[in-house]
C-alpha positions as CSV (number, residue, x, y, z in Angstrom):
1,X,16.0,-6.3,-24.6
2,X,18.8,-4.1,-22.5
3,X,17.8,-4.2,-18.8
4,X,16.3,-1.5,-16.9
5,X,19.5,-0.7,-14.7
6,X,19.0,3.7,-14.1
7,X,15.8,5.0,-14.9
8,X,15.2,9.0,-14.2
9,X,12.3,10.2,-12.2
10,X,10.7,11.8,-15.6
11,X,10.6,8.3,-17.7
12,X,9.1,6.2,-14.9
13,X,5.5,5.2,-15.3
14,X,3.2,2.9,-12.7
15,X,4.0,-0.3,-15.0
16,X,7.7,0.3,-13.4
17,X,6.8,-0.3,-9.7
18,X,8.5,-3.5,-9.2
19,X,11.5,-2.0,-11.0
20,X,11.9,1.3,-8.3
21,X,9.7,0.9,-5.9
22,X,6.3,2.7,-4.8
23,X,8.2,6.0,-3.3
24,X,9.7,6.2,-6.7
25,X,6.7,5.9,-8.7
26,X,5.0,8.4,-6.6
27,X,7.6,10.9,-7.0
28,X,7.6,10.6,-10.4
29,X,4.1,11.4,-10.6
30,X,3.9,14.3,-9.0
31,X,6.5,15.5,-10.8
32,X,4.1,14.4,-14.4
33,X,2.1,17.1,-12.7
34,X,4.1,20.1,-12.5
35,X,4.6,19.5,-8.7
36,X,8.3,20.9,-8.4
37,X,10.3,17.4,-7.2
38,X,13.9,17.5,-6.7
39,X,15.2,15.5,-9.7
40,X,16.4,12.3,-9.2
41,X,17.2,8.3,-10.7
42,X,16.6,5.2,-9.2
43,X,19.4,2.2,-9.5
44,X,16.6,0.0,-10.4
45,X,15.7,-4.0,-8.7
46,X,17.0,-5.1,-11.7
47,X,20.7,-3.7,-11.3
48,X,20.8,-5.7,-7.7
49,X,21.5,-8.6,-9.4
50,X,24.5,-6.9,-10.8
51,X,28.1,-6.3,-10.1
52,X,28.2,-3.3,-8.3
53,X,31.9,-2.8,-10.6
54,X,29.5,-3.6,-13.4
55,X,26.7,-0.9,-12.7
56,X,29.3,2.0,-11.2
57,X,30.1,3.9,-15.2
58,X,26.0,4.2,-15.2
59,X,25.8,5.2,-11.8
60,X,29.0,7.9,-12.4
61,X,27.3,9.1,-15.4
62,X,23.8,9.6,-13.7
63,X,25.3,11.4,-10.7
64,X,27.2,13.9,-13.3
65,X,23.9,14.3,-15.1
66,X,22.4,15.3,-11.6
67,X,24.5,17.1,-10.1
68,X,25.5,20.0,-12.5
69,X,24.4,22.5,-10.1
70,X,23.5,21.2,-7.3
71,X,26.9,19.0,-5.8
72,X,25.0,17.0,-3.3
73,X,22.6,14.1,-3.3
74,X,20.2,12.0,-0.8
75,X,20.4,8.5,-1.3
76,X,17.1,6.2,-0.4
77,X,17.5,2.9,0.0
78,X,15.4,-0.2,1.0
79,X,16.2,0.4,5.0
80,X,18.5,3.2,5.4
81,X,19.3,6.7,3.7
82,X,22.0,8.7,3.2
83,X,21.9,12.7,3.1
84,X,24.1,15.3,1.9
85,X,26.4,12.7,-0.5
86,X,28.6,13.9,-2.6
87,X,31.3,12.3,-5.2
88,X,31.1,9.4,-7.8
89,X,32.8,6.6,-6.0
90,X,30.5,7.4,-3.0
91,X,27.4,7.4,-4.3
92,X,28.5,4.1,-5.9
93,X,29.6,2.9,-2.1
94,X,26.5,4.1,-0.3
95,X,24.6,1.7,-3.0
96,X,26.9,-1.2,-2.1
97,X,25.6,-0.2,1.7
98,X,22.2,-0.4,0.8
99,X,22.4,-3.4,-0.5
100,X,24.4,-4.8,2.2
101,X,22.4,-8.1,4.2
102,X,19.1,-6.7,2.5
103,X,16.4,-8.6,3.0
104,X,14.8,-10.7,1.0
105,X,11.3,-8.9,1.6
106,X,12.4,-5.4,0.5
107,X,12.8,-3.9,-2.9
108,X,16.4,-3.9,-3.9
109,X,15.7,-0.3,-5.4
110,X,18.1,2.9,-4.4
111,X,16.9,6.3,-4.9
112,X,19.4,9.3,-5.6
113,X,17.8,12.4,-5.6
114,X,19.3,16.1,-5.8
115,X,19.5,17.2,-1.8
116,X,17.4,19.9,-0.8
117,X,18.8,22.4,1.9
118,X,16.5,24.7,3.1
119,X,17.8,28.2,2.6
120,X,19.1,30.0,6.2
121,X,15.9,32.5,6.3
122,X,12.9,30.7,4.6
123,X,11.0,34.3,4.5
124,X,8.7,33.9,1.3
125,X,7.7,36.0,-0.6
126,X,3.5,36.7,-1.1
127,X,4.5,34.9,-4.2
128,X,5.7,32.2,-2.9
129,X,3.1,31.8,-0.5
130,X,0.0,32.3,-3.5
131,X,2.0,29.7,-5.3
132,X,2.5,27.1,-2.2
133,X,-1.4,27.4,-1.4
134,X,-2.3,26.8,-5.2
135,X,0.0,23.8,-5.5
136,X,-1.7,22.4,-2.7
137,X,-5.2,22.9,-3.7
138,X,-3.8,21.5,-7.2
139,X,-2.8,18.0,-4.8
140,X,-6.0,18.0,-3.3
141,X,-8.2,18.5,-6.5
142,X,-6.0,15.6,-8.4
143,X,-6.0,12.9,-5.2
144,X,-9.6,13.8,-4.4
145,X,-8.2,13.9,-0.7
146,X,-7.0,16.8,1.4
147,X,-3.0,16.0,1.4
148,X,-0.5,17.2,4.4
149,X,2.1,18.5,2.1
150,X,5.7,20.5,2.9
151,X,7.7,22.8,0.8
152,X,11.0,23.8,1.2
153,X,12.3,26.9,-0.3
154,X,16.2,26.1,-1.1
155,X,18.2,28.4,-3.4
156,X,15.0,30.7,-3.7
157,X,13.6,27.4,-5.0
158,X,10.5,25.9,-4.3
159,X,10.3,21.7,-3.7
160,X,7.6,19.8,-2.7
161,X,9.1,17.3,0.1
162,X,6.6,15.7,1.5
163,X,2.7,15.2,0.0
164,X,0.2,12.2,2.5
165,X,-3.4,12.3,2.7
166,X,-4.6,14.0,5.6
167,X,-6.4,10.9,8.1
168,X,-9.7,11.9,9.3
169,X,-11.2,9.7,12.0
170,X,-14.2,8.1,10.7
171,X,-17.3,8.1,13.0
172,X,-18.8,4.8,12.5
173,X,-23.2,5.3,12.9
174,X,-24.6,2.9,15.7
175,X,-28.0,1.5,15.8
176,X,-29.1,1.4,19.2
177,X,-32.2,-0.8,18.4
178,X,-30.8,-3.6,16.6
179,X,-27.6,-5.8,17.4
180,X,-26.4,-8.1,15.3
181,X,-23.3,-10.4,16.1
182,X,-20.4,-10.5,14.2
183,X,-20.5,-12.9,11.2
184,X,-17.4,-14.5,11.9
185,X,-15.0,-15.1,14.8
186,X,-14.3,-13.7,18.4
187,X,-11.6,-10.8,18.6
188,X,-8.8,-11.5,21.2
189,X,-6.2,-9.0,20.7
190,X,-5.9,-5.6,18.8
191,X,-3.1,-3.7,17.6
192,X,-2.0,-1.5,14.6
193,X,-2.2,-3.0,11.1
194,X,1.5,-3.1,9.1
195,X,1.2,-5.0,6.1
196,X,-1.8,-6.9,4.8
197,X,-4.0,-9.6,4.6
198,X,-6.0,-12.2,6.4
199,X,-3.9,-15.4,8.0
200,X,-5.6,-18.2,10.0
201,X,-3.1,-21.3,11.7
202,X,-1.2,-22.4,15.1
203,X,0.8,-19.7,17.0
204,X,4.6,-21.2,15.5
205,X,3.4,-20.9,12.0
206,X,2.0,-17.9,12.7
207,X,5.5,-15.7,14.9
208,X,4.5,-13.9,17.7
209,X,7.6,-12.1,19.3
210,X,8.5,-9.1,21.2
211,X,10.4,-7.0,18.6
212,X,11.5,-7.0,15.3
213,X,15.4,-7.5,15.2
214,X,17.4,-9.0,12.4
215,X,18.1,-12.8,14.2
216,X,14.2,-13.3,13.6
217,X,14.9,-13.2,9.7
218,X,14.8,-16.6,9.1
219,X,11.4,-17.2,11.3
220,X,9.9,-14.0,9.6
221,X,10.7,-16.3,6.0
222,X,9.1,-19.3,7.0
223,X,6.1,-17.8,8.9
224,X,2.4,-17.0,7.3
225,X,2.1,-13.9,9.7
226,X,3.7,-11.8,12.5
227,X,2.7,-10.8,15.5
228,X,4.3,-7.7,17.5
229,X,3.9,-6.8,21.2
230,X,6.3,-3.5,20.4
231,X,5.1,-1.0,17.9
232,X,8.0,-1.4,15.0
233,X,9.0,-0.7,11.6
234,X,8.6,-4.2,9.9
235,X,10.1,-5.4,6.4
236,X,7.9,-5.4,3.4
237,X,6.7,-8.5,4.1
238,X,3.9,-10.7,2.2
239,X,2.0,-11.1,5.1
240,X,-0.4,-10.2,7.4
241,X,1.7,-8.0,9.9
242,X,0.1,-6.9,13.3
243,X,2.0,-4.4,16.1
244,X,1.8,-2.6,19.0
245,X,-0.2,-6.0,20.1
246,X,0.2,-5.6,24.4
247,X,1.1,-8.9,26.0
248,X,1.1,-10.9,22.7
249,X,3.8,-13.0,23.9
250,X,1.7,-14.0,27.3
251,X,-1.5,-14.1,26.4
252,X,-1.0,-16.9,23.0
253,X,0.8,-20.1,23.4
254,X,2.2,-22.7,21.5
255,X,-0.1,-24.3,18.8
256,X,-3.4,-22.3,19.9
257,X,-5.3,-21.8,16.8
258,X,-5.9,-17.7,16.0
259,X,-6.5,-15.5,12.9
260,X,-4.3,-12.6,12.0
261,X,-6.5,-9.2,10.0
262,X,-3.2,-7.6,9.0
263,X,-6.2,-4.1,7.4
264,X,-7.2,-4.2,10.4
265,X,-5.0,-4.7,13.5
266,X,-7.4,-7.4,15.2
267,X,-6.4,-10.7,16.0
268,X,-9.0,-13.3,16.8
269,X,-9.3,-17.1,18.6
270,X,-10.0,-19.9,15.6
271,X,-9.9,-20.1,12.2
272,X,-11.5,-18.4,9.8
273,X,-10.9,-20.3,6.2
274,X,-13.7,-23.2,5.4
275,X,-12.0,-26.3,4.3
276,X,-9.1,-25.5,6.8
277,X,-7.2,-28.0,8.1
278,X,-7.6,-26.5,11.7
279,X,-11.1,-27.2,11.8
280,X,-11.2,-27.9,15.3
281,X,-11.5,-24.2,15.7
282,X,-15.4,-23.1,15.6
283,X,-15.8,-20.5,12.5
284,X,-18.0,-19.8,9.7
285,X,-20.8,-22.3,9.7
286,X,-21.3,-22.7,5.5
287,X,-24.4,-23.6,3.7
288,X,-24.6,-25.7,1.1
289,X,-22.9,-24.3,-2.3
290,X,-23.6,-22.8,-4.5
291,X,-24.4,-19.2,-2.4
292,X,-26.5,-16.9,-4.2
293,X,-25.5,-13.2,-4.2
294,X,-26.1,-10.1,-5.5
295,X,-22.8,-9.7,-5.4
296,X,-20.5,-11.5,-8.0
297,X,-17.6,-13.0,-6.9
298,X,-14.9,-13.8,-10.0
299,X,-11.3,-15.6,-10.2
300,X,-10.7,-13.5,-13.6
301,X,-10.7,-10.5,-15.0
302,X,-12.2,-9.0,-18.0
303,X,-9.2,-8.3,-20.4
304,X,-11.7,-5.2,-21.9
305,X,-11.5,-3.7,-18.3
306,X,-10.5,-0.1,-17.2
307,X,-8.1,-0.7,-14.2
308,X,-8.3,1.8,-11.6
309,X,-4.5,1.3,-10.0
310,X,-3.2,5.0,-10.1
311,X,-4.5,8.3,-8.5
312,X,-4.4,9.5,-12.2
313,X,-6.7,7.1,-13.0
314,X,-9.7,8.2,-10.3
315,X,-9.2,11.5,-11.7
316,X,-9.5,11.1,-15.3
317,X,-12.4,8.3,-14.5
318,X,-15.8,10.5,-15.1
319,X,-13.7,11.4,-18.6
320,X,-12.8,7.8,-19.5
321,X,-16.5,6.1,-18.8
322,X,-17.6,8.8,-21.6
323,X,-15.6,5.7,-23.9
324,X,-18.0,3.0,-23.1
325,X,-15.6,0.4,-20.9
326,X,-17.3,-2.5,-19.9
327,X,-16.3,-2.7,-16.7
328,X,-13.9,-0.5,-14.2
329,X,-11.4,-2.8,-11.6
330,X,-10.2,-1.2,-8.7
331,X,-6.6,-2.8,-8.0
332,X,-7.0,-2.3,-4.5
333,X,-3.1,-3.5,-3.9
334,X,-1.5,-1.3,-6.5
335,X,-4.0,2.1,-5.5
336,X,-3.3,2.0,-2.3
337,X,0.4,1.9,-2.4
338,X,0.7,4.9,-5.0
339,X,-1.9,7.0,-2.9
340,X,-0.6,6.7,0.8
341,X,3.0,6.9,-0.5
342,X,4.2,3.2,-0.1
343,X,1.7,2.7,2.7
344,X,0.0,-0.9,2.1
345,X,-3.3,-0.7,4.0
346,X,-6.5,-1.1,1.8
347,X,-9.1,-0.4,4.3
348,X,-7.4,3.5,5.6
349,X,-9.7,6.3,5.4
350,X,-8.3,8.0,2.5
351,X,-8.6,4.7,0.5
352,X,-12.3,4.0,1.6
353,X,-12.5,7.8,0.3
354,X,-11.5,6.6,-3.0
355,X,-13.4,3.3,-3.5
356,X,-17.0,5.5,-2.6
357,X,-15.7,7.8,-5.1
358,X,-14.6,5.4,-7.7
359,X,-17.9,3.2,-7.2
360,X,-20.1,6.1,-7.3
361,X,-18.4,7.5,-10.8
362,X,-19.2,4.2,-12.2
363,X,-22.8,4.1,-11.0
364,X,-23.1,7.5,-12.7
365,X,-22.4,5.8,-16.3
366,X,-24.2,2.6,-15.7
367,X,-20.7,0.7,-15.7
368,X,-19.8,-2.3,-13.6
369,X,-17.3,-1.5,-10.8
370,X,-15.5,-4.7,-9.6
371,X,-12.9,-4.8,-6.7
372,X,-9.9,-6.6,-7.2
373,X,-7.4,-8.0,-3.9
374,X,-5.1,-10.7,-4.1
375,X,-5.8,-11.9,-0.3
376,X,-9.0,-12.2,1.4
377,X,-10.7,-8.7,1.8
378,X,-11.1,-7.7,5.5
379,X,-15.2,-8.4,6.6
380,X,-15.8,-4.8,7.7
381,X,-14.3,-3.3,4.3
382,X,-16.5,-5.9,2.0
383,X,-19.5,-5.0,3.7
384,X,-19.1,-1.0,3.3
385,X,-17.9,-1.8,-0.6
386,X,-21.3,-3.6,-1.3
387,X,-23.1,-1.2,1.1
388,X,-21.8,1.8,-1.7
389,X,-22.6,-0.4,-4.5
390,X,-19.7,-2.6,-6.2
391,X,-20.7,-5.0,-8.7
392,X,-18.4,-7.5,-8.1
393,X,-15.3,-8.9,-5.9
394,X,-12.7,-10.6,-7.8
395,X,-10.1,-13.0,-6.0
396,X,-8.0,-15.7,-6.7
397,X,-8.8,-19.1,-6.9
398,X,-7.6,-20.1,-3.4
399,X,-9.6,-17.6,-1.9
400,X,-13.4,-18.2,-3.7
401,X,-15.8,-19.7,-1.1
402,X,-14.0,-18.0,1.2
403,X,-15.4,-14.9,-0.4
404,X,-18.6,-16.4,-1.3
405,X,-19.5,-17.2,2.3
406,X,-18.2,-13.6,3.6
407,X,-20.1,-11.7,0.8
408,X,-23.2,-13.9,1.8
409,X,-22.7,-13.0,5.7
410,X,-22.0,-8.9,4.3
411,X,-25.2,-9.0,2.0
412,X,-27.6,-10.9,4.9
413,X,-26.5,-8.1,7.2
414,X,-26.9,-5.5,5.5
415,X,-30.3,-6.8,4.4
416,X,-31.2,-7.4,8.1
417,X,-30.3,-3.5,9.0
């Protein structure tokens, strides 16, 4: 089979995420529907582990395809991007520059997409304007979310630029009669979460600098998650990622056990995994096994299963139940990356949006909903899924009593409130 080395915005489906990356996917699906995107290919992940000698006739021929009217391009890369290029042979060197000391955490995709310059006197017409405020109410209707979008009207041309979910604050309800302590362990620190995931271990394992710069690259490879006093971009790393964490460096020391919520920006003291080496640290006290729950928790999945890991898919979900599926499983990871535009975290507003609607859909027909993470879900986030309703949690094998234990904990309070 040929490799996947150019791939156009118009023939790249959700399946091709690791191929060009989760900006790429999104783009290409508003452009499956009718939102007006600048055209545009992606030099794929696959073509990184090419000659770039090898991939330039491709990437000439692309660029000539492209660029029939239009002479100029914006190039996107994993780090850096590049507007108003123009010519083969630099479009082919500004793809060499992208590619230049990338690291090992980012997606070796490139985008090149037809530039968009906004025309000297954006004065729409009533038109334009009807047509802007029915694209957007088309966004909102198909992401079940309000969306801040931006047009740009170039060449008496309309292009959508820019379409995120509009973030709401959420005003959490308080029960001034009852308080319950937190199931688990003591917060510590608090900053802003930046990729993912629930890490417990020693500060040295676990990095806790000042910055982000590229002579931490080989710490950031070995550690299990990162700790930031400034608040920085970070690589797309694997890890829980925490920034903007004040006097991180000061306040932990050397070997002192802590646990790192990269969903939700909290850092606490002790560790949080049963069976955990570092048991020194006080956490979860477990009872004897096997838990009961209401709740199921799985380390598979159903192969006659609807998977929810598209925007598409929540809207076309009250149509597709009509079809009898067994089951529905929300791919948490996958969701969340094509709904917030390449933004990772599973627990932000627009997502828990999504999951209450998702849940609720299935309720409607009777169908088991089941939530599907690859880490540890965040405490707070597994209580509110169970509080709407999910049938089950499914995780891998690594992660089971864990997930036991915390849907026990997220059942008993609920049950107690």
């Amino acid at each position: 089979m040929k490799q996947k080395f150019i791939l156009w915005f118009s023939d790249i489906k959700k399946e091709d995420l690791e191929l060009v990356g989760s900006r790429a996917v999104n783009l290409a699906e508003l452009m499956t529907i009718g939102m007006p995107i600048a055209p545009g290919f992606v030099v794929t992940s696959t073509a990184y582990k090419e000659k770039i000698d090898n991939l330039a006739p491709e990437i000439f021929a692309a660029y000539k395809i492209l660029t029939k009217k239009n002479k100029l391009v914006t190039i996107i890369g994993p780090n850096m991007v590049f507007t108003n290029v123009s010519g083969e042979a630099t479009v082919v060197d500004f793809v060499r520059r992208c590619w230049t000391n990338l690291s090992p955490h980012l997606s070796a995709a490139v985008i090149v997409q037809q530039a968009v310059t906004p025309d000297k006197s954006q004065v729409m017409t009533k038109a334009q304007h009807q047509r802007i405020a029915k694209l957007s109410l088309d966004l909102r209707k198909y992401f079940y979310f309000p969306q801040e979008t931006e047009f740009i009207l170039s060449d008496d041309q309309l292009y959508l630029t820019k379409s995120r979910p509009v973030i709401l604050p959420i005003v959490a309800k308080t029960n001034t009669t009852t308080s319950h302590p937190k199931p688990f362990l003591t917060p510590i620190l608090e900053g802003f979460p930046a990729s993912p995931g629930i890490k417990s271990g020693p500060v040295g394992e676990i990095l806790v600098v000042k910055e982000i710069n590229n002579s931490l690259l080989p710490k950031l490879k070995r550690a299990i998650a990162v700790i930031v006093e400034k608040v920085d971009e970070v690589p797309n790393l694997e890890i829980p990622v925490v920034v903007g964490v004040k006097n991180a460096t000061k306040i932990l020391k050397t070997g002192q056990v802590i646990t790192v919520n990269g969903n939700t920006g909290r850092i606490y003291s002790g560790a949080i995994y049963k069976g955990s080496p570092l048991n020194q640290a006080k956490s979860v006290t477990v009872g004897p096994l096997p838990l009961r729950t209401v709740t199921k928790v799985f380390t598979s999945v159903n192969n006659q299963a609807f998977f929810c890991a598209a925007p598409k898919d929540v809207v076309l979900l009250d149509a597709l139940l009509q079809s009898n599926p067994k089951e529905v499983v929300i791919n948490a990871a996958k969701l969340t990356l094509l709904t917030l535009d390449g933004d990772s975290n599973i627990s932000d507003p627009a997502m828990l949006h999504t999951y209450y609607k998702i849940i609720k859909t299935c309720q409607k027909h009777h169908v088991a909903c089941n939530f599907f993470h690859e880490i540890p879900i965040d405490q707070e986030l597994l209580e509110k899924l169970i509080k709407w309703g999910i049938t089950g949690v499914i995780v891998p094998q690594d992660g089971l009593d864990y997930t036991k234990e915390a849907v026990y904990q997220a059942e008993a309070t609920l049950v107690i409130e």
